[in-house]
N, C-alpha and C positions, 0 to 999 in steps of 0.2 A: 531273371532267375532261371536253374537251371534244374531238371529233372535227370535222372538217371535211368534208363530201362535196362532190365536184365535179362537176357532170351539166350535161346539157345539157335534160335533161326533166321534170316532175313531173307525173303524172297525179293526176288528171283531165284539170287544165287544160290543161298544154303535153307532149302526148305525143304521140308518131308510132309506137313499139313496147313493148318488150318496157322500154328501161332508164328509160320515164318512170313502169310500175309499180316497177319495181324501186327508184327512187331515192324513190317515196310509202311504200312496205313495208318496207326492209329498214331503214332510218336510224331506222326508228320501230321497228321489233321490238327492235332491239339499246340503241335508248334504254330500252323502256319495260322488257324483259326483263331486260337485262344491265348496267343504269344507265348506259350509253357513252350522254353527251348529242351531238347532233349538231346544229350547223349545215349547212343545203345552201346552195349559191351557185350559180345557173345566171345564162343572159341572160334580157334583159326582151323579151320580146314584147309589142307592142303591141296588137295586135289581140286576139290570144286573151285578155290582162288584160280587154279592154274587153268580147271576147263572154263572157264571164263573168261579169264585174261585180264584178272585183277591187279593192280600191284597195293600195297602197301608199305606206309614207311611208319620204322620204329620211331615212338616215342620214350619208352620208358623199360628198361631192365629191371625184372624183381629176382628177389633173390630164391636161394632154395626152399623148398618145400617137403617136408617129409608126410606120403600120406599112406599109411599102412605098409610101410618099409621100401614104396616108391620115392625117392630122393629124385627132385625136378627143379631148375631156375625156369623161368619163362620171360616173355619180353610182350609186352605191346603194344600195338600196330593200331596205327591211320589205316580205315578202308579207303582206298583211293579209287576216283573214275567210276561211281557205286550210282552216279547220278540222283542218288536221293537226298531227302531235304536236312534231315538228321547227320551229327558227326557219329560214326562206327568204327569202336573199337573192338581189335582182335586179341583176344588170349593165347599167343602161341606156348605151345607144349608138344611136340609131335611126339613122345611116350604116350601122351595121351589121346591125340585128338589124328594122328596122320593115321586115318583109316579110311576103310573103303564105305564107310556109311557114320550116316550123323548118331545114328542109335544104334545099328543093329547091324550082322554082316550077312553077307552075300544070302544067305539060307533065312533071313529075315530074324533073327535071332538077336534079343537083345544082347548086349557086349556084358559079359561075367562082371568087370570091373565099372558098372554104370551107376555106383553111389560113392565111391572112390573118386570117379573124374569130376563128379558134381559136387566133392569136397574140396578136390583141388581147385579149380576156377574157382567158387566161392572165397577160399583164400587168398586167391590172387588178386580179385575181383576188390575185396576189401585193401590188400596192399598197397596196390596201385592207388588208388582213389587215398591212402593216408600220404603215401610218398611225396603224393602229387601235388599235395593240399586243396584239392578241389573239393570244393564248395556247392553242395547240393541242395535244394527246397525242398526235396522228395523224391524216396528211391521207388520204381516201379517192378516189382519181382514177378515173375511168370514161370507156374509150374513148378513141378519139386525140386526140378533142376535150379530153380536159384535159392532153395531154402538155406543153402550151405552159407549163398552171399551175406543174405536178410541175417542170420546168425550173427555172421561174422561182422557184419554194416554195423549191428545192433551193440555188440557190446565196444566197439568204438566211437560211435555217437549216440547217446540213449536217448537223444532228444529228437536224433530225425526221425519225421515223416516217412514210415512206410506202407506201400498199398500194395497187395499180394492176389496176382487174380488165377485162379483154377480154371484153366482150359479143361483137364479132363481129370477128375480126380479118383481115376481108374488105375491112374500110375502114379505111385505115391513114394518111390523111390524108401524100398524095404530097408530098415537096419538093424534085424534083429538078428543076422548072423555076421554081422560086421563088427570088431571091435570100436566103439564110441571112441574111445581114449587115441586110437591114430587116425582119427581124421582130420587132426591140426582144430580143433575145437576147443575154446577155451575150457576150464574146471567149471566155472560159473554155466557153461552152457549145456556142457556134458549134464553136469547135476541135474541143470532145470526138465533137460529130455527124460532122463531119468523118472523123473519126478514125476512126471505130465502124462508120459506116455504109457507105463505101466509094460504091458508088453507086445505092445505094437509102435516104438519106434518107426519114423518114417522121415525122411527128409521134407514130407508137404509137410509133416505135423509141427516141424521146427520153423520152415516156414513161418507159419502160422501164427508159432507162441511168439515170433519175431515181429509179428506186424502189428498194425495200428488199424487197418481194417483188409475187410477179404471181399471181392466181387467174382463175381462166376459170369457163364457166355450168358445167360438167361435168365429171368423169374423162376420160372419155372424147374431147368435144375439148382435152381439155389435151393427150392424149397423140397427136391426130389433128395438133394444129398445132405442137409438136414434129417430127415426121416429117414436115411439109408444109417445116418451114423447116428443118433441121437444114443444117446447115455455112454457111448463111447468117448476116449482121449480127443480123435478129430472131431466129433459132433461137441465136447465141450468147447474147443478153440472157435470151433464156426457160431456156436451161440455167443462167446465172448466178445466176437469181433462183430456180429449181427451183420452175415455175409450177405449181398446183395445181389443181384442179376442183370446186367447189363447187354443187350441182344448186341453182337457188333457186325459190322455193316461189309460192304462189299464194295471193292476198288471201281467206280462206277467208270474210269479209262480204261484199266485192262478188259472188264467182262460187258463190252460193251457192242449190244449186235449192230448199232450203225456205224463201227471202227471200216476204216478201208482200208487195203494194204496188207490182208490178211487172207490165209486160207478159207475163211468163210466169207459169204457173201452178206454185203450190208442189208441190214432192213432194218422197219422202225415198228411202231404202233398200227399205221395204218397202212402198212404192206406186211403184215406180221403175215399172212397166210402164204402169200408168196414165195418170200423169204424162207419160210418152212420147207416149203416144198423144193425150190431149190436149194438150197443146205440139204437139206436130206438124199438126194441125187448124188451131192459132192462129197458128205459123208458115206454114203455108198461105193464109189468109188473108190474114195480114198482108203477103205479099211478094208476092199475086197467084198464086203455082202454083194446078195443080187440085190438087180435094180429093182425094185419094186413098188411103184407107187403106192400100193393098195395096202403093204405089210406095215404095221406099225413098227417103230423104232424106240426099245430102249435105251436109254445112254446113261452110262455108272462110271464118274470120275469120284476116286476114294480110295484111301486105304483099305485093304479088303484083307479086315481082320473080323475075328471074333465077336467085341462091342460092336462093328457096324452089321452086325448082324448078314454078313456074307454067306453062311451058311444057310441060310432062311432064302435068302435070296435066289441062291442056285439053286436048293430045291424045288423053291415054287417055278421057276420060270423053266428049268429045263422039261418038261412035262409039254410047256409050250410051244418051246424051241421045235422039241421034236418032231410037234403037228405042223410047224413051218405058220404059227399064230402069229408070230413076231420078231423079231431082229434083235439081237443086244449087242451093246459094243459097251466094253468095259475098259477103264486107261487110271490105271494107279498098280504103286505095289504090294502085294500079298505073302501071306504068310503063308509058308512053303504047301500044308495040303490044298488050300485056294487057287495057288497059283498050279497045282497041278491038274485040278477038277478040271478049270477052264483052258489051260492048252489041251486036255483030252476031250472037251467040248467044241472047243475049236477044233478039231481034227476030227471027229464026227461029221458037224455041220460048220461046214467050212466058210458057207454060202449065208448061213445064219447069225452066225457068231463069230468077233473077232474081241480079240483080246492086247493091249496093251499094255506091259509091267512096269515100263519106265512113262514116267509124266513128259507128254509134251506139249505145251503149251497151243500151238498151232492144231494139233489134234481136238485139243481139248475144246477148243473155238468152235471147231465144228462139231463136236458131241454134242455140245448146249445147243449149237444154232442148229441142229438138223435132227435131234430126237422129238418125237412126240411127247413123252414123259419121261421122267429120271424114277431110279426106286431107289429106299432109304430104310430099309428094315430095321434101324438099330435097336441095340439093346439100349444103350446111352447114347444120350448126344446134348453134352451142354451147350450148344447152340446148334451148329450145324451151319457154313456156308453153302454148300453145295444146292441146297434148296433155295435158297437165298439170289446165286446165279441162276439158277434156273427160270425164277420169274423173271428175271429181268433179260430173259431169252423165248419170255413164252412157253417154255416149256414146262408140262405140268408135274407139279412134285409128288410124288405118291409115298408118304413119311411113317412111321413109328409113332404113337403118342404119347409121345416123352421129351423133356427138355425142353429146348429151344423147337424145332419142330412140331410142338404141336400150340407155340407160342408167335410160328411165323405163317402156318398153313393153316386156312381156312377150310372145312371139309365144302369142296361145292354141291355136294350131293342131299347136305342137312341145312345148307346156308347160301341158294343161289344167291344171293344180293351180293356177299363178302366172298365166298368161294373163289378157291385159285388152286386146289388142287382134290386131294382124299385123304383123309387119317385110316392105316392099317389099324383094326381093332384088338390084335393077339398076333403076340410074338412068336406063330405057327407059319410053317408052311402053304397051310392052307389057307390062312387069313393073308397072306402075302399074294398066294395066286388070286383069292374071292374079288380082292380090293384091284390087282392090276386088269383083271379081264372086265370088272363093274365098268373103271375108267375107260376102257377100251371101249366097251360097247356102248357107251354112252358118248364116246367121241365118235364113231360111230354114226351113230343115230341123232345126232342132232353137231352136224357141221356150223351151223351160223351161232351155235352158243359157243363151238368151239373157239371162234375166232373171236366173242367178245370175252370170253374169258382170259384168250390170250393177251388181250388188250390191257383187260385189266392188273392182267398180272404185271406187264411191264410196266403199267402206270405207278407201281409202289416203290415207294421209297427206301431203300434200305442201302442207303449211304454213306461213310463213316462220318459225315458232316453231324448226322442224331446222336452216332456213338459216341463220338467226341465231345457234344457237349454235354450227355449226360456222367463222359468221366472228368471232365473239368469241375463240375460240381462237388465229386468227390476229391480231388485236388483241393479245392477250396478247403472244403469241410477237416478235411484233415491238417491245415493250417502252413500247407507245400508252397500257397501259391495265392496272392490280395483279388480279392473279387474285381 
């Protein structure tokens, strides 16, 4: 039997966060684990096929499409040479999709037309799969970006199997200044949104009224965005579908510090202290800080927006920066005032602070394997990988208590036994500095805890082998897929 995944990402190639690992990891765990075969289908990007060096071959011509007086055919494509375990289909549309970003452009700016292209692929997405006659046990929708699918899936087979899971339901893909009636939307569907939503229209909300059940990254924000929505249109849909929290796991080949062959140096459990220390020397060099054995090292790979609470961030730590307390190096991209703070903090302290905007993998190796801690300030975080890496780096997480984070870090401070990192208490500035300089001086002041802590943290399991089997259950449950 065959499952269907909907994404809009697949890392390596086409990712901006967390759901373009998640859609390379989890479709392949539960194939290769629990024999649920998976086709993905995302859009075709242009560019990134080409800075890769992908090819692709066409399967299937769909016909036109009218979506708010955009008139579009599209075609879809074989991912070829992708080397993963899943088959990956492409939505070409270059009206739509041949841009210089997956979401947003050059100034970090979401794209004007970003509930319109999530209506078009949604239709395509259903077309394709009717023309084709393919035969699915269960579609898997991700984000609002496939509400349009789930819709459209929905009123062609009412009997399939679907399961809808909320990475971040921060972005909920608006439609309230959108005409309903041209987004290629049946009458029956139009109606129901209509109906349901009142006046908050949303592509997660249709999503939603589309599925058969909802899981989110976590327990904990399952239960955080229940209470955020309750008595509202999405808090009814999420009571309906009695949305669940699933923590998901982390590629234990790529994020893995005894890999060789890379810009970081290998180590394991019982060389963890080592290995820090060299890492740390090679991340110094590599990103230009001074050498400094004694300076602690913050390392921040993330999109550095708003919800992650990047602003919290900068101001607690520049204060530090400036006494020459600590080192940060940061490597993800930001939202235009962010990314300007931190080149003019880079350019202050030059010798302190480096900043990277675009994601590189081999950098990134060495941030985890040569910080002493990572910070996570966020507002929201329904799960949070970047914590998740970091223990399995040794590196201590210093998190937000919220979501998934305060579901995967243990405070060491209130819990030596479990302890593997510090929960920020208030989403201040100050509670962000209080919490980083505690961990510091307590790393500090007691080195050999330091090193069993590190220990322990890599000893944890957070593999998608757990995540996997706890969404095969849901497969089951939902009748996709025989025990």
């Amino acid at each position: 039997m065959r499952c269907l995944y909907i994404t809009q990402e697949y890392a390596p190639y086409f990712v901006e966060g967390g759901l373009g690992v998640t859609s390379s990891t989890l479709p392949a765990a539960l194939q290769k684990e629990h024999g649920a075969e998976h086709d993905l289908v995302l859009p075709y990007y242009p560019w990134l096929l080409e800075r890769h060096g992908l090819d692709a071959e066409a399967v299937c011509e769909l016909p036109e499409v009218d979506i708010c007086g955009v008139r579009t055919a599209a075609t879809v494509l074989r991912l070829l040479g992708h080397d993963g375990l899943c088959d990956v289909y492409l939505i070409r549309a270059d009206t739509w999709y041949a841009r210089d970003g997956l979401y947003r452009d050059a100034s970090y700016t979401e794209f004007g037309d970003a509930v319109e292209r999530a209506a078009f692929f949604g239709r395509c997405v259903a077309e394709w799969v009717e023309a084709t006659g393919r035969d699915y046990a269960l579609v898997h929708g991700n984000d609002w970006q496939s509400g349009a699918a789930l819709a459209q899936l929905r009123d062609r087979n009412p009997e399939l199997p679907m399961l809808f899971s909320i990475h971040n339901a921060e972005y909920a893909g608006e439609l309230k200044d959108v005409p309903l009636d041209g987004l290629g939307f049946s009458e029956g569907t139009v109606r129901l949104l209509r109906e349901q939503a009142g006046d908050e229209p949303t592509m997660l909300l249709l999503g939603l009224l589309s599925a058969d059940a909802a899981v989110t990254c976590s327990p904990s924000y399952a239960r955080e965005l229940l209470a955020q929505a309750q008595g509202t249109p999405l808090g009814l849909a999420l009571e309906r579908l009695e949305v669940t929290g699933i923590i998901f796991g982390v590629d234990s080949d790529v994020w893995n510090p005894g890999a060789g062959e890379r810009i970081s140096i290998p180590f394991r459990g019982d060389t963890v202290n080592e290995g820090k220390r060299l890492n740390k020397q090679a991340l110094q060099r590599h990103v230009g800080l001074a050498e400094d054995e004694d300076v602690l090292v913050v390392g921040v790979c993330s999109r550095l927006v708003w919800e992650k609470g990047t602003d919290l961030l900068l101001a607690a730590l520049t204060p530090l920066l400036r006494k020459r307390q600590l080192q940060l190096v940061v490597v993800g991209p930001s939202a235009v005032e962010y990314h300007d703070a931190l080149v003019r903090l880079t350019e202050r302290l030059p010798r302190h602070v480096a900043y990277r905007p675009q994601f590189d993998q081999e950098t990134a190796w060495l941030v985890y394997a040569g910080s002493a801690m990572t910070v996570m300030p966020s507002r929201t975080e329904p799960c949070g990988l970047n914590q998740l890496i970091a223990l399995a780096y040794g590196t201590l997480p210093v998190v937000s208590s919220v979501g998934g984070l305060q579901d995967t870090v243990v405070d060491l401070r209130h819990d030596p036994v479990r302890g593997v990192g510090a929960l920020i208490p208030e989403h201040t500035p100050e509670a962000v500095r209080d919490t980083v300089l505690d961990v510091a001086l307590w790393m500090r002041d007691n080195p050999s805890e330091v090193s069993r802590i590190r220990r322990r943290a890599m000893a944890q399991d957070w593999s998608w082998t757990r995540t996997a089997q706890e969404y095969h259950g849901l497969y089951v449950k939902l009748g996709g897929l025989a025990r």
